[in-house]
C-alpha positions as a Markdown table, in Angstrom:
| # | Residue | x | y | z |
|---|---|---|---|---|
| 1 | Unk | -50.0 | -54.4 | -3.1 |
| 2 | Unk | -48.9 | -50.8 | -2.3 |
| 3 | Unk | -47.7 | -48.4 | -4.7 |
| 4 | Unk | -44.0 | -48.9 | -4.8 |
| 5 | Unk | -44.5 | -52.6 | -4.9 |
| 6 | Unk | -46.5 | -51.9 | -8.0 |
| 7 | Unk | -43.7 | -49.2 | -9.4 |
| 8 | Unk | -41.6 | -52.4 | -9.5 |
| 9 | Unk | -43.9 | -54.5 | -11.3 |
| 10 | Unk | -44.8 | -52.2 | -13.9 |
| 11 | Unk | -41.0 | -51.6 | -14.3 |
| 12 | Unk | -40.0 | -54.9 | -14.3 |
| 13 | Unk | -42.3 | -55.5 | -17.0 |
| 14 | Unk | -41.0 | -52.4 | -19.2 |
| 15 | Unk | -37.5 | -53.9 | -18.9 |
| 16 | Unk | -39.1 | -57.7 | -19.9 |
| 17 | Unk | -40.0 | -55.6 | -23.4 |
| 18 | Unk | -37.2 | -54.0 | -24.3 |
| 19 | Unk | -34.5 | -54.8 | -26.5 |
| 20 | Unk | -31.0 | -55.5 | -24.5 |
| 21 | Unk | -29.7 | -51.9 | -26.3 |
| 22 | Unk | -32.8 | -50.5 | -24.5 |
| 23 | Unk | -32.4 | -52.3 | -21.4 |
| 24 | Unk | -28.4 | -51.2 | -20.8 |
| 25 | Unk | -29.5 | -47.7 | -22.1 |
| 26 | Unk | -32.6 | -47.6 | -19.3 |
| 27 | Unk | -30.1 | -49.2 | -16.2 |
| 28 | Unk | -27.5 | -46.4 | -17.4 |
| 29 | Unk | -30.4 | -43.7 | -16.7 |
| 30 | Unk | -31.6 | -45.3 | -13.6 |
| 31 | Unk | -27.9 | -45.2 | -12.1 |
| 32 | Unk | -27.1 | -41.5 | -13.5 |
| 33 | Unk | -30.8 | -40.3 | -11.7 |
| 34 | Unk | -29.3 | -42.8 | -8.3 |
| 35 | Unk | -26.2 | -40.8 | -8.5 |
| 36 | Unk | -28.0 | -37.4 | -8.7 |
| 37 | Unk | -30.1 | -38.1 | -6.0 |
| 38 | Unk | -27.1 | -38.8 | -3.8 |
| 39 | Unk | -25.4 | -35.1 | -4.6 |
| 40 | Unk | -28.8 | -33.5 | -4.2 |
| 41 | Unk | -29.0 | -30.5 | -1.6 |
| 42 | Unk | -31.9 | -29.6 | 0.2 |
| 43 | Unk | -32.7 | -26.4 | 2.9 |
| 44 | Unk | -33.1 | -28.9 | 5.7 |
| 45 | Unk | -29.8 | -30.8 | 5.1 |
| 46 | Unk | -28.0 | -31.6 | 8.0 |
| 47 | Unk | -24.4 | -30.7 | 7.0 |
| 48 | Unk | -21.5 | -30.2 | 9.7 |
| 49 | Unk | -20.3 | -26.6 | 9.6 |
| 50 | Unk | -17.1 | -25.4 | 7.5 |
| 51 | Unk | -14.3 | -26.4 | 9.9 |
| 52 | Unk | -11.0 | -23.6 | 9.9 |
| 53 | Unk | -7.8 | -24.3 | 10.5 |
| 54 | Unk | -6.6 | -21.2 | 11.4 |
| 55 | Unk | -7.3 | -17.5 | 12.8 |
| 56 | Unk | -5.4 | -15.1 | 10.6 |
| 57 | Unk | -5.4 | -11.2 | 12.1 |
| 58 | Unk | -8.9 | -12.3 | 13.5 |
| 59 | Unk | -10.4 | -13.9 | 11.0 |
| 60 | Unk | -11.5 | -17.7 | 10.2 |
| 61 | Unk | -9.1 | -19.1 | 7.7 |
| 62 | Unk | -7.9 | -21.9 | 5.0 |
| 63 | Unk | -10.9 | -24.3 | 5.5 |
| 64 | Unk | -10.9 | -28.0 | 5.5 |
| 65 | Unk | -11.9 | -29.5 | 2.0 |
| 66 | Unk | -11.2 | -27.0 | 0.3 |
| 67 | Unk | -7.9 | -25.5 | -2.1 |
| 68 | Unk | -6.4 | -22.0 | -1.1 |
| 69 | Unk | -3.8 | -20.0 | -3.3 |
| 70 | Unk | -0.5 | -18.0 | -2.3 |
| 71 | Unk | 0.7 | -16.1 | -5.3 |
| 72 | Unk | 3.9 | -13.7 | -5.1 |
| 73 | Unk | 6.4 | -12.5 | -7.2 |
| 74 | Unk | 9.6 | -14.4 | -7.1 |
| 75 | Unk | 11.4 | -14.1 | -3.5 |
| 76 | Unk | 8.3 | -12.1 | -2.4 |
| 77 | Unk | 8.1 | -14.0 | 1.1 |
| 78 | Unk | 5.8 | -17.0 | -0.3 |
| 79 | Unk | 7.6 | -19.5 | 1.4 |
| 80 | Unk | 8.3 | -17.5 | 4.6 |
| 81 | Unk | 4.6 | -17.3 | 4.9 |
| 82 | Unk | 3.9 | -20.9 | 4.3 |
| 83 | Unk | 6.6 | -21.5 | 7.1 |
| 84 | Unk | 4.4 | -19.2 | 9.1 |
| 85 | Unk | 1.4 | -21.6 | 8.8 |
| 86 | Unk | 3.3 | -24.6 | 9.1 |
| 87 | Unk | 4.4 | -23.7 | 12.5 |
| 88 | Unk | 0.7 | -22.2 | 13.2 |
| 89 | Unk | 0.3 | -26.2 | 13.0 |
| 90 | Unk | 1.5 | -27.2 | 16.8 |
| 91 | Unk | 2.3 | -23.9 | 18.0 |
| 92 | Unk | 0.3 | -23.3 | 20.8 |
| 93 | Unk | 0.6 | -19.3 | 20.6 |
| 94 | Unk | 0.2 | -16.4 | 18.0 |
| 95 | Unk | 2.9 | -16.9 | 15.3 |
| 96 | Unk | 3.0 | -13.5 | 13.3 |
| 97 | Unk | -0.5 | -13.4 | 13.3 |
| 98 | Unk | -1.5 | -16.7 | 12.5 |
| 99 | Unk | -3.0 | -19.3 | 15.3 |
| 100 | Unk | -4.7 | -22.5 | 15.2 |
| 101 | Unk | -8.5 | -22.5 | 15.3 |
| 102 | Unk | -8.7 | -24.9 | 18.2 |
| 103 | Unk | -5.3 | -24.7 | 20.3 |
| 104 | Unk | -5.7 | -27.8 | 22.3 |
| 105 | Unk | -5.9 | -29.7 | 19.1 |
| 106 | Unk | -2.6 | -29.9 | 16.9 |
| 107 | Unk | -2.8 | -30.5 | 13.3 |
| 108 | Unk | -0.5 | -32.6 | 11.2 |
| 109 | Unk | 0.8 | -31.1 | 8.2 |
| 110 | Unk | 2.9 | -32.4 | 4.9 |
| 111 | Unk | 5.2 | -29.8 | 3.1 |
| 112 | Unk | 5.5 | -31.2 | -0.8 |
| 113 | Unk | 8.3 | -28.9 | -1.6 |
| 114 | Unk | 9.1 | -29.0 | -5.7 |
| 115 | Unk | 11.1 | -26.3 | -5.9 |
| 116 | Unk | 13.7 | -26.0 | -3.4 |
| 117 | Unk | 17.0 | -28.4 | -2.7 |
| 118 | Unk | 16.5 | -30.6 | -0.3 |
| 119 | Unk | 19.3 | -28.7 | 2.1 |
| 120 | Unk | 16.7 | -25.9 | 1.6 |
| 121 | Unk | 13.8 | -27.6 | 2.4 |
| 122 | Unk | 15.4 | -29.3 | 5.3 |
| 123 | Unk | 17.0 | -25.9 | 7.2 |
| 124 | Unk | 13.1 | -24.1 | 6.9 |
| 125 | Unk | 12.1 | -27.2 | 8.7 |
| 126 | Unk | 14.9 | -27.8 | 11.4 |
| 127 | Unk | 15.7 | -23.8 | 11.2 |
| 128 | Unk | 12.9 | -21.6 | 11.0 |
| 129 | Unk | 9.9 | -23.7 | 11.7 |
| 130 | Unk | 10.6 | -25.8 | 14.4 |
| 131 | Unk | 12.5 | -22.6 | 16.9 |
| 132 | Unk | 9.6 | -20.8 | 16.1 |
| 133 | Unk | 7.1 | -24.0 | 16.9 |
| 134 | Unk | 8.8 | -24.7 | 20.3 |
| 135 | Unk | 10.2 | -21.0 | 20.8 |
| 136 | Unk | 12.3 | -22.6 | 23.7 |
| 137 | Unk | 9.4 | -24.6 | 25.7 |
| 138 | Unk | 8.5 | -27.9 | 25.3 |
| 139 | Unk | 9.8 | -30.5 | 22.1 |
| 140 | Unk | 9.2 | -30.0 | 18.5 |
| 141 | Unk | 6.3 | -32.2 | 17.5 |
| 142 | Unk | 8.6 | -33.9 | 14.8 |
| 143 | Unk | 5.6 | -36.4 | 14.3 |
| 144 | Unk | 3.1 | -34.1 | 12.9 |
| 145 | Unk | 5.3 | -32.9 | 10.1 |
| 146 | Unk | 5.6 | -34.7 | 6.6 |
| 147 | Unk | 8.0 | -33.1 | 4.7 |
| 148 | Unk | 9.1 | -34.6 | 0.6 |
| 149 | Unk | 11.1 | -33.0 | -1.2 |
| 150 | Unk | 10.3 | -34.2 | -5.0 |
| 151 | Unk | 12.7 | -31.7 | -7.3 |
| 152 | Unk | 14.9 | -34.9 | -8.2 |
| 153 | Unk | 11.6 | -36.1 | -10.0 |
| 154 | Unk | 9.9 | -36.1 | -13.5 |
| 155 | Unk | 6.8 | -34.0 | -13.3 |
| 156 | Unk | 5.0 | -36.8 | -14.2 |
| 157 | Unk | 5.2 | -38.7 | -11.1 |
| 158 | Unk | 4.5 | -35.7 | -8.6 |
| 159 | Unk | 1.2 | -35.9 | -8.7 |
| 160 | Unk | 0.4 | -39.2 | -8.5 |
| 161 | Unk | 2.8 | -39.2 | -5.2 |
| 162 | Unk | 1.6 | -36.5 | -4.0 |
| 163 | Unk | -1.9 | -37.8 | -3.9 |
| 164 | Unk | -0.2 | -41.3 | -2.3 |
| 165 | Unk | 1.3 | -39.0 | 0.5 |
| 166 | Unk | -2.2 | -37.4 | 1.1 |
| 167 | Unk | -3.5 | -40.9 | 1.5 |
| 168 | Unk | -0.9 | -42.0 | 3.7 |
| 169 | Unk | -0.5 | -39.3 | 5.7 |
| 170 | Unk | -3.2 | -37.9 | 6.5 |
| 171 | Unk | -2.8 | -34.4 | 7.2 |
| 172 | Unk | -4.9 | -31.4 | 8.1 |
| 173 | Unk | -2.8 | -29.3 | 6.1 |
| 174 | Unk | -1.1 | -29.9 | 3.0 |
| 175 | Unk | 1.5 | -27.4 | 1.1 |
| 176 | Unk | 2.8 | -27.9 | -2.2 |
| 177 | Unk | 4.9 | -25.3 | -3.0 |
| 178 | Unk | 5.2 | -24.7 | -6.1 |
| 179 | Unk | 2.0 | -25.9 | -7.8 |
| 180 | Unk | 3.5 | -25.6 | -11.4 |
| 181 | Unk | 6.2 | -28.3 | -11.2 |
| 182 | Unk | 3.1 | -30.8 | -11.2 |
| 183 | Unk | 2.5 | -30.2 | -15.2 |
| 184 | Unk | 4.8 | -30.3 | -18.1 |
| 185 | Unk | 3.0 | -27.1 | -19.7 |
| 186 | Unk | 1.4 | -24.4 | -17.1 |
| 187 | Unk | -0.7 | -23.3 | -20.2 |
| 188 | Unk | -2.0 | -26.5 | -21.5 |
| 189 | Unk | -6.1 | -26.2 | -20.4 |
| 190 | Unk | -7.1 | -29.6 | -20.4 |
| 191 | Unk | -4.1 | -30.5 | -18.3 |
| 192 | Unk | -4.7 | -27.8 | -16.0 |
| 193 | Unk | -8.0 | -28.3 | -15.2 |
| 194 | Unk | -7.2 | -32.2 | -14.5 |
| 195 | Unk | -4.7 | -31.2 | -11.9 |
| 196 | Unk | -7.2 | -28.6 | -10.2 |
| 197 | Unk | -10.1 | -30.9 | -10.2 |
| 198 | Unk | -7.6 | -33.7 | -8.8 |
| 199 | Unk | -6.6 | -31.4 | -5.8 |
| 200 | Unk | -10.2 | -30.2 | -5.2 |
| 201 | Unk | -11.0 | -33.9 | -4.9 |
| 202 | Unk | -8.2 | -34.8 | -2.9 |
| 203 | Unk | -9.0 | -32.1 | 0.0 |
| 204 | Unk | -12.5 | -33.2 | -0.3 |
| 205 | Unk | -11.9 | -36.6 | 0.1 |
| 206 | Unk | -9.4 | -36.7 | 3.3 |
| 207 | Unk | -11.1 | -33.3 | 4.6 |
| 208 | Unk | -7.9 | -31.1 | 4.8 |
| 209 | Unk | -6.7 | -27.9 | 3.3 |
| 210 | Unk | -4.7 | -28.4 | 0.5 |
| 211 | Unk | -2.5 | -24.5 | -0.1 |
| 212 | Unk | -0.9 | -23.9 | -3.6 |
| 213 | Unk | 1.9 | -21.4 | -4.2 |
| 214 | Unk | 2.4 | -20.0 | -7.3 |
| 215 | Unk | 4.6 | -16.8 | -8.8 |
| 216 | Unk | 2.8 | -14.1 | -10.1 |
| 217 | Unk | 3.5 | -12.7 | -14.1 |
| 218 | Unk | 6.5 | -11.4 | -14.4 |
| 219 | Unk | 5.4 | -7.7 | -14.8 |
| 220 | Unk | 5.9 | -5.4 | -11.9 |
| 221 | Unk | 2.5 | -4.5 | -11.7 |
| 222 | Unk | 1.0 | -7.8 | -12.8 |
| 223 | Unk | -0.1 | -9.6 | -9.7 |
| 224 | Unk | -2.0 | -12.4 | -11.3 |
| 225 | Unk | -1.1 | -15.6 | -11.0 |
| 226 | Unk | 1.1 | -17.4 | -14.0 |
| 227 | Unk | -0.4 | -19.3 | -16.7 |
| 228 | Unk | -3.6 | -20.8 | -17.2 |
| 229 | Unk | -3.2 | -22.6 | -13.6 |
| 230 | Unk | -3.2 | -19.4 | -12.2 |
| 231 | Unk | -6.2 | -18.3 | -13.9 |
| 232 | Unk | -7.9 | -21.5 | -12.6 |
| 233 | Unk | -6.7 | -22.0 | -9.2 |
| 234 | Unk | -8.0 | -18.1 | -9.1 |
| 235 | Unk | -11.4 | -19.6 | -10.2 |
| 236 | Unk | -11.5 | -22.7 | -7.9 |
| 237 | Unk | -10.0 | -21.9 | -4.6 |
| 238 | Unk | -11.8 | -20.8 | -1.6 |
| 239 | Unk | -9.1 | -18.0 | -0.4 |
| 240 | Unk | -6.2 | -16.2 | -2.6 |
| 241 | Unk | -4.1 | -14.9 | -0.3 |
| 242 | Unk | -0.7 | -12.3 | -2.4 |
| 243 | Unk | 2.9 | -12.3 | -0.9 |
| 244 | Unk | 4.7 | -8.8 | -1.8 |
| 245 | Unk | 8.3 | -7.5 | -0.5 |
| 246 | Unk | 7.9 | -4.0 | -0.3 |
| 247 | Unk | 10.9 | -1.9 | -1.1 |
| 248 | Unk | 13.0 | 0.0 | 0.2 |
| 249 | Unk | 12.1 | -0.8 | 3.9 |
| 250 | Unk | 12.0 | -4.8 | 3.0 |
| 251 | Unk | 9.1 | -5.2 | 5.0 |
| 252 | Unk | 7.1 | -8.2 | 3.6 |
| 253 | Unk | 3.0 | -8.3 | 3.2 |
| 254 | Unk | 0.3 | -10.8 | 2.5 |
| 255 | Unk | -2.9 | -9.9 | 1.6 |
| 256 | Unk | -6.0 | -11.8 | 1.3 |
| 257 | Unk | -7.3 | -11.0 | -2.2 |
| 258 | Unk | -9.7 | -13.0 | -2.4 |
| 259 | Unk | -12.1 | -15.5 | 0.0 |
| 260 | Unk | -15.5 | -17.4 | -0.3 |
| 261 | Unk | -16.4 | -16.2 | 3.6 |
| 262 | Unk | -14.2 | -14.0 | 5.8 |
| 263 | Unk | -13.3 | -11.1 | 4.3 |
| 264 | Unk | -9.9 | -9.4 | 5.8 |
| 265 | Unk | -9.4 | -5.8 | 5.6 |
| 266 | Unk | -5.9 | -6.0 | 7.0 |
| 267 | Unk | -2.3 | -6.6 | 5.8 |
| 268 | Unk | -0.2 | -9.2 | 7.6 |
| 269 | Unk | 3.2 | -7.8 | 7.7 |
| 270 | Unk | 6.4 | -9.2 | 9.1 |
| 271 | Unk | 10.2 | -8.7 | 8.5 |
| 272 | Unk | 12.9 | -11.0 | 8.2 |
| 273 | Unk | 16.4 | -10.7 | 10.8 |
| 274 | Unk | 19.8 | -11.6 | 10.0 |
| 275 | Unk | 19.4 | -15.1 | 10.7 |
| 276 | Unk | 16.5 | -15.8 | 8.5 |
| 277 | Unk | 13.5 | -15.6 | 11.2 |
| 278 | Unk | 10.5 | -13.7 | 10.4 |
| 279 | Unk | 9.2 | -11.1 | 13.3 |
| 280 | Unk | 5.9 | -9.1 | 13.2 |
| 281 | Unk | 6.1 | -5.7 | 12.1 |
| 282 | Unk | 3.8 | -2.9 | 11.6 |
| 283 | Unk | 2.8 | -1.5 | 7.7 |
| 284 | Unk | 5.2 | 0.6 | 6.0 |
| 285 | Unk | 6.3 | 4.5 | 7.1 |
| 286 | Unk | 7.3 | 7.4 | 5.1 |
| 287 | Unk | 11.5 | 7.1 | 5.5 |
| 288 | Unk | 13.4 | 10.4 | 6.8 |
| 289 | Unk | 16.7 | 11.7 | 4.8 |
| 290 | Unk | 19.1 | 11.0 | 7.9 |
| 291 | Unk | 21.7 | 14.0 | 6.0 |
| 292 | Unk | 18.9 | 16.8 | 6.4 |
| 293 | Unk | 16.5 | 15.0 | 8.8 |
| 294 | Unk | 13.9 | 15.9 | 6.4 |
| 295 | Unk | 11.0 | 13.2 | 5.0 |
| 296 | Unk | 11.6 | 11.9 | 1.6 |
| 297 | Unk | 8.6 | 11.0 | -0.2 |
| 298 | Unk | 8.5 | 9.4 | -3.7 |
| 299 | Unk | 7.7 | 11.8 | -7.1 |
| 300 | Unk | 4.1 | 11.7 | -7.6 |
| 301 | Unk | 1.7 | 13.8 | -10.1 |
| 302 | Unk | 1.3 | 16.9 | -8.7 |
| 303 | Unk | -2.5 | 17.4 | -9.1 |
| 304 | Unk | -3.0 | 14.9 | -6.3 |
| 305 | Unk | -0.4 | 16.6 | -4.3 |
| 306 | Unk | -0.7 | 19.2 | -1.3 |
| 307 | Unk | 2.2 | 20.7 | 0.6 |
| 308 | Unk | 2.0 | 22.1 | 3.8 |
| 309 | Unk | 5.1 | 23.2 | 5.5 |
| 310 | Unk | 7.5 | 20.9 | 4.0 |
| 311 | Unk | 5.1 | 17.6 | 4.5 |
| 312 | Unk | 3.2 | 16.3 | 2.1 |
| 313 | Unk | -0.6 | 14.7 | 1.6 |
| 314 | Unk | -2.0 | 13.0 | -1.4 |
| 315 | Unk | -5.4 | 14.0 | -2.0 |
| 316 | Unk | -6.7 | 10.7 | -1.7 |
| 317 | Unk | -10.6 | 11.4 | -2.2 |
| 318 | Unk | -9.6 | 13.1 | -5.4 |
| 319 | Unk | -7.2 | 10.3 | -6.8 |
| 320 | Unk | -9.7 | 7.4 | -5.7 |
| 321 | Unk | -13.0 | 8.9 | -7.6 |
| 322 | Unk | -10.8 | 9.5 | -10.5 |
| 323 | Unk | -9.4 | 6.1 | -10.4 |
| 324 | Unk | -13.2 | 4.5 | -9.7 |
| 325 | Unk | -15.6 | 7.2 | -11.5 |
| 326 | Unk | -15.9 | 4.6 | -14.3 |
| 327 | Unk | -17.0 | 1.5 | -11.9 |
| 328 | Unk | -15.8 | -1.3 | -9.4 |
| 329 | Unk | -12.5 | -2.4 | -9.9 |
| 330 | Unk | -10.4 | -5.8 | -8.5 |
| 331 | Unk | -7.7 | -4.9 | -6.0 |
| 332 | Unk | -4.9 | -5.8 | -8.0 |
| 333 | Unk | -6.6 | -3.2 | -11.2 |
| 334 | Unk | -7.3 | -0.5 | -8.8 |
| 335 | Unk | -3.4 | -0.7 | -7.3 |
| 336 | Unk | -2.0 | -0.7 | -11.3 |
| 337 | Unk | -4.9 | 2.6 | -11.9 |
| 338 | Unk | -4.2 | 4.3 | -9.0 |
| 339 | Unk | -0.6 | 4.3 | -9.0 |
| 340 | Unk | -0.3 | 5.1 | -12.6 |
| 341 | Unk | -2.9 | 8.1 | -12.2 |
| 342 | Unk | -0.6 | 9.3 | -9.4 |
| 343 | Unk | 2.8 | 8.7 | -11.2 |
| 344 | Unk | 3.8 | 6.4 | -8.1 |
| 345 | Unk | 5.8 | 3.4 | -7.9 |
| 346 | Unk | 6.6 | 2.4 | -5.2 |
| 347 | Unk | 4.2 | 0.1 | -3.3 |
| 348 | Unk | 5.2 | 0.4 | 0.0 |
| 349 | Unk | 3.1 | 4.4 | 0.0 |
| 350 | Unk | 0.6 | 2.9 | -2.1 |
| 351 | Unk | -0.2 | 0.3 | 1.0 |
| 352 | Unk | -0.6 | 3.2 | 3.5 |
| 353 | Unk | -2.6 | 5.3 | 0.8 |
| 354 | Unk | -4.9 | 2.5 | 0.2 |
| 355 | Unk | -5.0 | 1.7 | 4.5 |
| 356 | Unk | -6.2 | 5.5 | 4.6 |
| 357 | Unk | -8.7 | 5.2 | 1.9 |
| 358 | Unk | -10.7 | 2.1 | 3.4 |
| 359 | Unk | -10.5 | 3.0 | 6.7 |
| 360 | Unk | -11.7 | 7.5 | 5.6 |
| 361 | Unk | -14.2 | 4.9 | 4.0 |
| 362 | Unk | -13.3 | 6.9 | 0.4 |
| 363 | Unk | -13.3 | 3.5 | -0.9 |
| 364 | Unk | -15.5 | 0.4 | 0.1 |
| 365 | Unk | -15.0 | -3.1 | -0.3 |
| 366 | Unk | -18.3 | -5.2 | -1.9 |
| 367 | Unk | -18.8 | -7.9 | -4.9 |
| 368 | Unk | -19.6 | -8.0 | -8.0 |
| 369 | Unk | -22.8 | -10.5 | -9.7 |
| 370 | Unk | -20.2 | -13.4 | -9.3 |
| 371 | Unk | -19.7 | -12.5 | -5.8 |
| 372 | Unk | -16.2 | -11.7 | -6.3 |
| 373 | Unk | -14.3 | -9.0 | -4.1 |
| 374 | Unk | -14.4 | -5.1 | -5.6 |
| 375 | Unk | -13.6 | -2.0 | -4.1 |
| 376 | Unk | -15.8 | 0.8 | -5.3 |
| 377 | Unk | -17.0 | 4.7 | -4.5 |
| 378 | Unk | -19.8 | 4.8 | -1.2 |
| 379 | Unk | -23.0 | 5.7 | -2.2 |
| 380 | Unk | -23.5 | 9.6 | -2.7 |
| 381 | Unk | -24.6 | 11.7 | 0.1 |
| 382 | Unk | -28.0 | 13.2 | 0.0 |
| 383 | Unk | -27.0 | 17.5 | -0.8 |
| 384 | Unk | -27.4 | 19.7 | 2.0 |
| 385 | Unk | -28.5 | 22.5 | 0.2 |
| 386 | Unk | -30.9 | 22.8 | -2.9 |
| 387 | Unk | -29.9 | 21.5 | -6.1 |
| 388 | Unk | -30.7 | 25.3 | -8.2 |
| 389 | Unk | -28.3 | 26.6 | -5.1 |
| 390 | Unk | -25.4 | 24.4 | -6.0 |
| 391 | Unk | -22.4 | 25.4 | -8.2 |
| 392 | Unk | -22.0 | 24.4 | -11.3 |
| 393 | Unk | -18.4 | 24.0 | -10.5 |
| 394 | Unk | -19.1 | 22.0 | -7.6 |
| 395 | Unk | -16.4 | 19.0 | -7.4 |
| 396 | Unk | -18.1 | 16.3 | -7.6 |
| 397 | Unk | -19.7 | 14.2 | -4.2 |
| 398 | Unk | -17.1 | 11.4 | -2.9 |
């Protein structure tokens, strides 16, 4: 008899002298120690790669099986950059910056629109994305697009049909916009962390990308997202991505605050025409004052401030090691430090202060014990002179 033939026996036999309390409790352990062994994870593991859907300003983006977050204040270009993706879908081109991973191969996608009419929902769709999709060649693949409008509907019953459209549809990309209307209270914990777990599942389950969107607080320099949803949706998703409308040259940005694997160091911006169609644009520029043809630049605090013949430069080394002499920060901290330290507020300069920063390498992007995204000072430069030669009033090294 061989050993695992014996193992039987032997077990068989523990079972034959238990109690039937014993024996239930003994089969419960055995399946809970089955179940482990199926989740277990081992270095040799052969596991298919993480599959992306799309190419966003270079970069691998919004993986399959996973959830991704877009957060924006209210009217901040959310929806104009989920439309963006959307068309991504069978666009075989660049749309803004956005393209599908593989372009032979397009993906089918179901808009679950809870906040919009359905007239709304229904121009983006027939408006927006599908001139942009066909852009005058070919037909609008009406077939890969699911779209639901459920507003009309109790909260209740939008998540359970939500999950029945995932199963029935089958999409590679799935976009509920706006994640919120799927509980009665945003703040309610154990609610929350139902829903997340539900859509963490569900992307799992039928391998696609399921993309929340989600306001922001309601403070102007508040860029988290609201509630206790946002909080966990920050926790749980593989990207955050933050839509902002930058004022006054209504140029709109999204940012990637956030990802698991493919860090972006650029903005994706984009402007909207009279007709409601977005169209690349570059980042924002100082304005000129058409009456005197002079630049206007916004008030700042003038100890950051140098002025050479009527144009001015922000010190930015000085402003960033003030803002980060005390340690790491998140971006969205670092934006509410630095432009309160330099008495700015408008965001549009802070963009093109914080572009200059990265790319002078003042500032560096690296992560924190969690592995979460900080910017942070670059390691101190060795001193090119003796240290007893050095002046005691020397500013300190950047």
């Amino acid at each position: 008899m061989d050993k695992t033939s014996n193992q039987m026996v032997e077990a068989e036999v523990e079972m034959a002298a238990m109690t039937p309390q014993e024996r239930e409790e003994a089969r419960r352990k055995a399946k809970m120690l089955e179940m482990l062994q199926k989740l277990r994870i081992t270095p040799d593991m052969d596991l298919p790669p993480l599959e992306f859907l799309f190419n966003m300003l270079g970069k691998p983006c919004f993986p399959r099986g996973e959830v991704v977050t877009v957060t924006g204040k209210p009217k901040s270009g959310k929806t104009f950059f989920l439309s963006l993706l959307m068309t991504a879908c069978t666009a075989d081109k660049d749309v803004i910056g956005i393209r599908r991973a593989a372009d032979s191969t397009p993906l089918k996608c179901l808009w679950y629109d809870t906040e919009q009419c359905r007239q709304s929902t229904r121009e983006i769709i027939a408006d927006r994305i599908r001139p942009m999709a066909t852009d005058g060649q070919g037909c609008f693949q009406d077939e890969m697009y699911d779209i639901f409008n459920s507003r009309s509907l109790d909260f209740s019953a939008r998540m359970e049909l939500l999950e029945r459209a995932v199963d029935h549809c089958r999409p590679d990309l799935v976009v509920v916009d706006g994640i919120c209307d799927l509980i009665r209270d945003i703040n309610d914990g154990s609610t929350v962390k139902d829903v997340v777990e539900n859509l963490m599942k569900t992307a799992q389950a039928y391998d696609c990308c399921i993309v929340c969107a989600i306001h922001q607080n309601k403070g102007a320099e508040d860029r988290n997202p609201r509630g206790w949803i946002g909080t966990e949706l920050n926790n749980k998703s593989f990207e955050v991505y933050a839509c902002e409308l930058l004022k006054p040259e209504i140029i709109f940005a999204v940012e990637q605050v956030f990802s698991r694997r493919y860090r972006m160091d650029q903005l994706l911006y984009f402007v909207v025409d009279d007709d409601g169609m977005p169209h690349h644009s570059d980042g924002p520029v100082t304005t000129a004052d058409n009456a005197s043809g002079k630049k206007s630049y916004p008030h700042m605090n003038d100890a950051y401030v140098n002025w050479t013949d009527g144009e001015m430069t922000v010190d930015i080394r000085s402003l960033f090691y003030d803002v980060l002499k005390n340690g790491p920060l998140f971006y969205t901290p670092l934006q509410q430090k630095a432009m309160e330290v330099l008495g700015c507020k408008e965001t549009g300069y802070w963009n093109n202060l914080f572009l200059q920063a990265k790319n002078q390498r003042v500032i560096i992007n690296t992560r924190d014990r969690n592995g979460k995204s900080v910017w942070t000072l670059p390691p101190k430069a060795t001193p090119a002179v003796e240290l007893d030669l050095m002046p005691t009033d020397e500013a300190p090294p950047y």
